[in-house]
C-alpha positions, -999 to +999 in steps of 0.1 A: -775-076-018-764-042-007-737-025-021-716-010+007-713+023-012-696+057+012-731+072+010-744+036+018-721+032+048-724+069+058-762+064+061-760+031+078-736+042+106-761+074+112-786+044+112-769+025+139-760+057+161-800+062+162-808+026+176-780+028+195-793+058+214-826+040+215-813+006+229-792+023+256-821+045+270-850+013+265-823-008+286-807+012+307-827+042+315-797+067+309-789+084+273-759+075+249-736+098+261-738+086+299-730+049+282-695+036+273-678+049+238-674+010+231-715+007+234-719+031+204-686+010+188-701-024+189-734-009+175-713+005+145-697-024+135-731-048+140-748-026+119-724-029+092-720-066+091-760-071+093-766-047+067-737-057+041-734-093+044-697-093+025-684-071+060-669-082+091-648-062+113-621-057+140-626-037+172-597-017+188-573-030+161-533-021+168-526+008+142-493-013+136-513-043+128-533-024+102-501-012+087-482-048+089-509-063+068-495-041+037-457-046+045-451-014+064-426-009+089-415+025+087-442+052+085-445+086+066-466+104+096-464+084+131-473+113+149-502+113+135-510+078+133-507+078+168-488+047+158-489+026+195-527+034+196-554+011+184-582+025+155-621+022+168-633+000+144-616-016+113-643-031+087-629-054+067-638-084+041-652-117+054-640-133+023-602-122+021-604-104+058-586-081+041-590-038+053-612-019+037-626+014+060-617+029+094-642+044+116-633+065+144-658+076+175-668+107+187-692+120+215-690+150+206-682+181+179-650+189+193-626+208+173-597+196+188-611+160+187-627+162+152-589+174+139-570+147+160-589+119+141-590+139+109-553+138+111-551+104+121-575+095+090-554+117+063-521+102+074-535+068+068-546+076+037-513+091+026-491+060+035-479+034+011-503+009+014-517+009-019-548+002-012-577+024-023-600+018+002-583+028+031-577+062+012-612+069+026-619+069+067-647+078+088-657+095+121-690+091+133-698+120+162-727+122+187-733+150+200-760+168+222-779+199+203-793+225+225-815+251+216-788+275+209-775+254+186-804+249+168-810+286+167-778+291+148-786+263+124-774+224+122-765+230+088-743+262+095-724+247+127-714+216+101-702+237+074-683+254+103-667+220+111-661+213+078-642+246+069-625+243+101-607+209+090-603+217+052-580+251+063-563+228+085-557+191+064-553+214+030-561+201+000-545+166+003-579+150+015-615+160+007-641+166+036-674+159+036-704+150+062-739+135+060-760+138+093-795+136+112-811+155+137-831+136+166-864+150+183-854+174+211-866+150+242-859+121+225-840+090+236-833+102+272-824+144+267-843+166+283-867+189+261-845+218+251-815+191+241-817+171+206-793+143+194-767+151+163-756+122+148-730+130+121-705+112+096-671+131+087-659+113+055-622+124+050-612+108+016-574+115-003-578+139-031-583+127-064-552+143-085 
């Protein structure tokens, strides 16, 4: 059986982003980023079940419900939390059904949207749930790569990203990213555009 390792579920979730992108333009004729966000979401979380049989998981689960289930009613960061919102996915155990990971979804390489859900993701991890899992979220970003981009180097704009959030989360939560680059032309781009599928793990420091 597979353990569902971060590396494990990083690499699965680039996985499903891939035959996501392929299913949409087979079916429909029209690339990802033309298709609903919750398209790429349901993909996520099937992939994740399929692949780890000990997974199941929630979609568009209340931020207050994830934070009920560990006897919290008052909350270090709300702001942040965007407390009345709802997280993408939630994966959770099939045996107990209790949390364990929260993915958030991207369609693109935003700054402003990467930091919004990197905030969310530390604040979660810095409330008093005691639970070790959920000290450890994800955002899973699709993005289009033209041939700029690509000029200037995959690996470089990433590292960009990631020094961009580490100046601005401090040293509370590590940031890290694992990522794949699609064919330019494939799944529905046109020639000169690729597809970036990329996996922020934002995980509390270890003290």
């Amino acid at each position: 059986m597979a353990r569902a390792t971060k590396i494990q579920l990083q690499n699965s979730i680039i996985d499903a982003m891939e035959r996501a992108s392929s299913d949409a333009f087979e079916r429909s004729g029209v690339h990802i980023r033309i298709m609903p966000e919750y398209f790429l979401n349901v993909f996520i979380a099937n992939e994740l079940s399929n692949k780890f049989p000990t997974l199941g998981y929630r979609l568009e689960m209340p931020v207050k419900e994830v934070l009920n289930e560990f006897g919290l009613e008052n909350y270090i960061s709300p702001n942040e939390l965007r407390i009345n919102g709802k997280f993408d996915i939630a994966i959770i155990s099939k045996g107990s059904r209790k949390l364990r990971h929260i993915i958030e979804v991207k369609r693109s390489l935003s700054k402003r949207q990467l930091l919004k859900e990197s905030k969310r993701l530390k604040a979660l991890a810095s409330e008093p749930h005691q639970s070790k899992r959920l000290e450890t979220g994800y955002i899973a970003a699709i993005s289009r790569l033209g041939s700029s981009a690509r000029s200037y180097g995959v690996r470089q704009l990433l590292d960009a990203r990631l020094e961009f959030l580490g100046n601005q989360l401090g040293d509370v939560v590590d940031v890290s990213c694992r990522y794949r680059v699609m064919d330019a032309g494939a799944y529905g781009f046109d020639p000169a555009t690729s597809l970036l599928l990329t996996v922020f793990c934002i995980k509390k420091a270890e003290k």
